[in-house]
DOBADREN-879848 format. One record per residue (C-alpha): residue in one letter; residue number from 1; x, y, z. Coordinates in Angstrom, 1 decimal. Each point is the difference from the previous one (the first is absolute). Layout:
BEGIN
+---------+-----+--------+--------+--------+
! residuo ! num !      x !      y !      z !
+---------+-----+--------+--------+--------+
!       A ! NUM !      X !      Y !      Z !
...
+---------+-----+--------+--------+--------+
***
This chain:
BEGIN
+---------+-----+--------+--------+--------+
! residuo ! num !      x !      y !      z !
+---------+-----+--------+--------+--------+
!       X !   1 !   31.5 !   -5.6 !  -22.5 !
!       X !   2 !   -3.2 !    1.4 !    1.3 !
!       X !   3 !   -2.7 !    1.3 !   -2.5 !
!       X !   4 !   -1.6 !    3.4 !    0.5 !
!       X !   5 !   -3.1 !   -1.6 !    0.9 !
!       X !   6 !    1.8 !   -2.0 !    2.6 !
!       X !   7 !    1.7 !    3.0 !    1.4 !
!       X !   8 !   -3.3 !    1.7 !    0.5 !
!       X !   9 !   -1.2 !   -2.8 !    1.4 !
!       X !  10 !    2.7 !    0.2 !    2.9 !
!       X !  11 !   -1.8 !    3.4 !    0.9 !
!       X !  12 !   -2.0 !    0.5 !    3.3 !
!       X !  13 !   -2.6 !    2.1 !   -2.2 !
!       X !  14 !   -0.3 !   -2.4 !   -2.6 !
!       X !  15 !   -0.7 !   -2.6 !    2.8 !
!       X !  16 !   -2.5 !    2.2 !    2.0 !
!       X !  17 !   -1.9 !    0.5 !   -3.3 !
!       X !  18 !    0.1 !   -4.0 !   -0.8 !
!       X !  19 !   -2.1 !    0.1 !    3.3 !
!       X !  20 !   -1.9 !    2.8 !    0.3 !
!       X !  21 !   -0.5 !    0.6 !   -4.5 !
!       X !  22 !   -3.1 !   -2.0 !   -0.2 !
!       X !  23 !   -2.7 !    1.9 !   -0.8 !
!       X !  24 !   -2.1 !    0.0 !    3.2 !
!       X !  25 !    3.0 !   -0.5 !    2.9 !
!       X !  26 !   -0.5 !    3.7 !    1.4 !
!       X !  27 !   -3.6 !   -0.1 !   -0.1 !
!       X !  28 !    0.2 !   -3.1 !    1.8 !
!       X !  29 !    2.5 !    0.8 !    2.3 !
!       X !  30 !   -2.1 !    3.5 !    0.6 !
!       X !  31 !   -2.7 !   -1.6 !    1.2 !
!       X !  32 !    1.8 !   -2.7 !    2.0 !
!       X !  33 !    1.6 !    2.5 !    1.8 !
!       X !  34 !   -3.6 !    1.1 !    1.6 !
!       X !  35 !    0.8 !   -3.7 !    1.8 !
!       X !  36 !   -1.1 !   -3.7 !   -0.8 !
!       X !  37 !   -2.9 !   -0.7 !   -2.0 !
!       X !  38 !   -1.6 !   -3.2 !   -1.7 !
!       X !  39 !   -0.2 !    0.0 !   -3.4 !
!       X !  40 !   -3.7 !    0.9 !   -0.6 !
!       X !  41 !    0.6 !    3.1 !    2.2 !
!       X !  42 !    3.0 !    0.9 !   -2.2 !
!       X !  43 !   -1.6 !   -0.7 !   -3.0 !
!       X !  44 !   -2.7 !    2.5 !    0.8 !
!       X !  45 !    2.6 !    2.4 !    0.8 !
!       X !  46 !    2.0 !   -0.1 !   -3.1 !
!       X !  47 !   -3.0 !   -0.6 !   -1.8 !
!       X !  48 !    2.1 !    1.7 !   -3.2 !
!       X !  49 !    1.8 !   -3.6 !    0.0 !
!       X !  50 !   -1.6 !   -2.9 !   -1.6 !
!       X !  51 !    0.1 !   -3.3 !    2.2 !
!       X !  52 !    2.6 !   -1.9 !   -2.0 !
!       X !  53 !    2.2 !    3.4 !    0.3 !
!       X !  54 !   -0.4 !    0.2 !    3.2 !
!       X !  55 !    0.5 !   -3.7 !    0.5 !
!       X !  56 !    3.1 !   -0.2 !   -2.3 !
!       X !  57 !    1.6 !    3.5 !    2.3 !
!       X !  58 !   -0.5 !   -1.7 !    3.2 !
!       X !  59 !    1.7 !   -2.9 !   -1.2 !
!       X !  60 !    2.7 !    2.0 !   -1.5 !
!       X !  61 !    0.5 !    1.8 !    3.6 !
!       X !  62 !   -0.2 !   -2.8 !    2.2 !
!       X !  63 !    3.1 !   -1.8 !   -2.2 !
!       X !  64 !    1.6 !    3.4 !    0.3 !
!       X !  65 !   -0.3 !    0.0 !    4.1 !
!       X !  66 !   -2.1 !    3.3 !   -0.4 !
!       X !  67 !   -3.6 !   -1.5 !    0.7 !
!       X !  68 !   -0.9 !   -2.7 !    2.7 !
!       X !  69 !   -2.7 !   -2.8 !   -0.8 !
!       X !  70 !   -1.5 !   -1.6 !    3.3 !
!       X !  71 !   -2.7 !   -2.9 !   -0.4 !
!       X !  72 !   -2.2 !   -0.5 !    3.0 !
!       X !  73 !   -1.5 !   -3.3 !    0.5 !
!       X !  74 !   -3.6 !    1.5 !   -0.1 !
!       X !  75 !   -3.1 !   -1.6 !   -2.1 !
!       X !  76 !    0.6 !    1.4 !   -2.8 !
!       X !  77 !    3.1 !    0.5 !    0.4 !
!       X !  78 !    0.9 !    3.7 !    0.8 !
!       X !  79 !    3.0 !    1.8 !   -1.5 !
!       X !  80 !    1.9 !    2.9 !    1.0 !
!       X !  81 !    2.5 !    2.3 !   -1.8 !
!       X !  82 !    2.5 !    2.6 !    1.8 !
!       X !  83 !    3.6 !    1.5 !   -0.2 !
!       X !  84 !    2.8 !   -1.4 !    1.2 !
!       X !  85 !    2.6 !    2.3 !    1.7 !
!       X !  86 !    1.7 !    0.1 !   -3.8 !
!       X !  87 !   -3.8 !    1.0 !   -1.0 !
!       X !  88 !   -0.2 !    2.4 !    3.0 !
!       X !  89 !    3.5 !    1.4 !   -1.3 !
!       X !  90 !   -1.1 !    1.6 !   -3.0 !
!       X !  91 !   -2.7 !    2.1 !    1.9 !
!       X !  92 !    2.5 !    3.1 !   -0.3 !
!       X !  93 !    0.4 !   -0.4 !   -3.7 !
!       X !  94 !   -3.5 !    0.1 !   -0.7 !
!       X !  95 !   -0.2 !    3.0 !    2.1 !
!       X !  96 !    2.4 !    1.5 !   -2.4 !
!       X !  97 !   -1.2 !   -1.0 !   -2.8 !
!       X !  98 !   -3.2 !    1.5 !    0.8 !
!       X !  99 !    1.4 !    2.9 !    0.5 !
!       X ! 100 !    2.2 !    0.4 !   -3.5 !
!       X ! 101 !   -3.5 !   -0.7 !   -1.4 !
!       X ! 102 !   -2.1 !    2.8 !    1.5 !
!       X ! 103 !    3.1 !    2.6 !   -0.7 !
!       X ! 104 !    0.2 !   -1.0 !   -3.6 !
!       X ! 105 !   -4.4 !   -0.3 !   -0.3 !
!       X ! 106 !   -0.7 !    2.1 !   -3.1 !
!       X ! 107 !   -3.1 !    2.3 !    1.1 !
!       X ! 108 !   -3.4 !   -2.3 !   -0.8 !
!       X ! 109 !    1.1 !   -3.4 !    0.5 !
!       X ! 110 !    1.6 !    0.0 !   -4.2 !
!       X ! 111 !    2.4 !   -2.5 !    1.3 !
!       X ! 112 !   -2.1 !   -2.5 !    1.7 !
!       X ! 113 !   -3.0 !    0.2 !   -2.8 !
!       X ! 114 !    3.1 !   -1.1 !   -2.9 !
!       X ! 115 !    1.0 !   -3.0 !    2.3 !
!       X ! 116 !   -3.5 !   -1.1 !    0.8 !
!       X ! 117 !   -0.9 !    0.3 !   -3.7 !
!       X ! 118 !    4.0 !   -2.4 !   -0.8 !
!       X ! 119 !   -1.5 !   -2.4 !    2.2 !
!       X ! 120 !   -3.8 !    0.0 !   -1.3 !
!       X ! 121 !    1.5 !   -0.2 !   -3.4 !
+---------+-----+--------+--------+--------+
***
């Protein structure tokens, strides 16, 4: 007999968040969506994420078939991150996500001035 755990586990949400949960995916993916970039240009651009974050999030998305990693055979060696057409995919959802979040914006920012003080703390 399945657990509860396993049940939930069986869900399409639970599977989307497994991918997409960790902490800096949407930022990522956000800025990925702009079109390919190599890391340094990326990490200026999210420059709220730390490089190991960063670092650990594209890993996590390339092993999820969101984000592509191409190595060019350059001196030094030049790489280059982008979306795959899974990546691409969840263009819409950001959109809408996006959205949600400047209908529900409490007047004065309250909202993202307590999550940027969670995360400094």
């Amino acid at each position: 007999m399945m657990s509860e755990r396993e049940k939930d586990e069986d869900k399409p949400i639970c599977e989307a968040l497994q991918v997409l949960g960790a902490k800096w995916s949407f930022v990522v993916i956000a800025e990925l969506c702009k079109g390919p970039k190599r890391f340094n240009r990326l990490q200026r651009d999210v420059a709220i994420v730390g490089t190991q974050s960063l670092t650990d999030t594209l890993r996590h998305l390339e092993q999820a078939g969101i984000v592509r990693r191409e190595v060019y055979p350059t001196v030094p060696v030049t790489v280059e991150y982008s979306l795959t057409d899974k990546g691409m995919d969840f263009q819409a959802t950001l959109a809408e996500m996006e959205k949600w979040a400047m209908r529900w914006r409490k007047p004065g920012g309250a909202e993202a001035s307590a999550l940027n003080a969670a995360d400094a703390g």
